[in-house]
C-alpha positions, 0 to 999 in steps of 0.5 A: 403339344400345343407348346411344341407346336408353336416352337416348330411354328416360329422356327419354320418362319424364321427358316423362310424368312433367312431363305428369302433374306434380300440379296444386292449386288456386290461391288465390283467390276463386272463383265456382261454379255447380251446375246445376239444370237446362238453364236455372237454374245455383246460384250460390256463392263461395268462396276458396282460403286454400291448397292445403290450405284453402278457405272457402265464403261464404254471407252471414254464414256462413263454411264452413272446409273442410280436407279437400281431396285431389289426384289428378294434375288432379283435386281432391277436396274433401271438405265438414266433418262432412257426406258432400258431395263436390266432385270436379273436373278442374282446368285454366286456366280452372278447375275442372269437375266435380261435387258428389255426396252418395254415399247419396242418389245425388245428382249436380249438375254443378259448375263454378268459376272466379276472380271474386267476384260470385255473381249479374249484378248491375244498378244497376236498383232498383224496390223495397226488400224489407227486412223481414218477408214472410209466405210460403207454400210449396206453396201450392196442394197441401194435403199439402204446404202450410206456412208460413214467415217470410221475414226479408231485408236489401237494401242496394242490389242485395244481399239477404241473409237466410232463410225462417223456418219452424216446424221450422228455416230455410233456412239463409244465403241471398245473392243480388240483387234485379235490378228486380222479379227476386229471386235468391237461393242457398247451399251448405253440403255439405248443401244447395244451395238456389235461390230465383228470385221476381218481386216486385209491390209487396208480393207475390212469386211464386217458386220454390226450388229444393233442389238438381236433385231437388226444386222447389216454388212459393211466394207471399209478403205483405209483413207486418211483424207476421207471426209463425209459431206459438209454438215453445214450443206445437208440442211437448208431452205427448199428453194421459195422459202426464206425463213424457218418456220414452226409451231408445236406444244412444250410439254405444258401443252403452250404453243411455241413458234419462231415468231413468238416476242421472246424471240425476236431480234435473237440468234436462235438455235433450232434443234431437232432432235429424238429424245430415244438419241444419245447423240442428241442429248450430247449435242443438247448438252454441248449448246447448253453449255455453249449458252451459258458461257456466251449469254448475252442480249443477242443469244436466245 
């Protein structure tokens, strides 16, 4: 008895441990939806290199993730530079679960499977709208209301490009224009942006979505010669002062100002900028690469 008991013993452990054999992601394309409310779902793609590696699609742009951790069924996918979370049970026909950005408390239920369409696309077309929309965000609520320079490109049913505004852009958009009904999306582990609009000639009527917390209505003009404010004209000096000005800690805690030696007699590039902003990120991508291939004495 004793024998027979350590043999059911042994098989019963080697039963549980195949049922808790560790499970990873298959490589692949894969379509993902993040629910914005009972009815709206955002749409993304992404491909699985490895089980190490995926990369996130969003028209021209291509996310590298590398951060991804296993936890028996479940993965974690940990999106670069922001705190942006995917964690997801995985089975046969994929993956479910959801996308958290911890500090914010925002949760959005996340689900995947292999496919490589982002919207239903239709073979009907009744308009093209490459080219430039003037736009208008909230546009009837004063406080909220700004503007924007809506730039896409249709080939066919796809339709890819952003909504310009005076202080950044809304990142890469893709999606469909079905008929008269635009769609377009991206994720970037930031943001997780929807635009839904109804086109009438040389009009749209929309809303976007940023993820489940926050929607507004928008209008839009086909205007080809629509151009926002001149950048260079919406920062400048208050009216007695001459120079900039500052002083605050690096992330050593030593304080850095504009009057500090290293500086003097150099053109300096002040950026200000949030470290949650794709956008700002991009802009200090493009000045590092702008010093590097300019340095001289005179550029600090």
């Amino acid at each position: 008895m004793k024998y027979i008991f350590v043999i059911i013993l042994a098989v019963f452990m080697y039963s549980c441990h195949q049922n808790t054999k560790l499970k990873t992601l298959e490589k692949g394309r894969y379509r993902a939806e993040l629910k914005v409310n009972d009815t709206l779902n955002l749409p993304f793609n992404f491909e699985v290199i490895s089980e190490n590696e995926m990369r996130i699609f969003n028209a021209e742009e291509v996310i590298e993730v590398k951060d991804i951790t296993y936890d028996n069924d479940s993965v974690h996918i940990q999106m670069p530079v922001f705190e942006g979370l995917i964690v997801a049970k995985i089975d046969n026909e994929g993956l479910k679960g959801h996308f958290e950005i911890p500090s914010l408390n925002r949760v959005m239920v996340f689900n995947a499977e292999k496919g490589d369409s982002r919207f239903k696309n239709s073979e009907d077309l009744k308009v093209n709208i490459s080219g430039n929309w003037e736009t208008v965000f909230s546009p009837e609520v004063e406080e909220d209301k700004y503007i924007a320079k809506g730039i896409f490109k249709q080939d066919g049913n796809k339709v890819t490009g952003t909504f310009r505004t005076t202080t950044g852009d809304y990142r890469f958009l893709e999606g469909v224009l079905n008929g008269n009904q635009l769609q377009l999306s991206t994720f970037d582990g930031a943001h997780a942006f929807l635009f839904t609009a109804e086109v009438k000639d040389s009009m749209m009527h929309g809303m976007f979505y940023s993820g489940n917390h926050w929607k507004e209505p928008f209008t839009v003009i086909r205007n080809d010669t629509f151009e926002l404010p001149n950048a260079n004209e919406l920062t400048y000096l208050k009216e007695g002062y001459e120079n900039l000005s500052f002083a605050f800690p690096d992330e050593n805690g030593n304080t850095v100002s504009l009057e500090d030696e290293r500086f003097k007699d150099k053109m300096v590039v002040v950026q200000i900028m949030g470290t949650w902003c794709p956008n700002c990120l991009d802009e200090s991508k493009y000045y590092s690469e702008f010093y590097k291939t300019h340095k001289n004495k005179d550029l600090e």
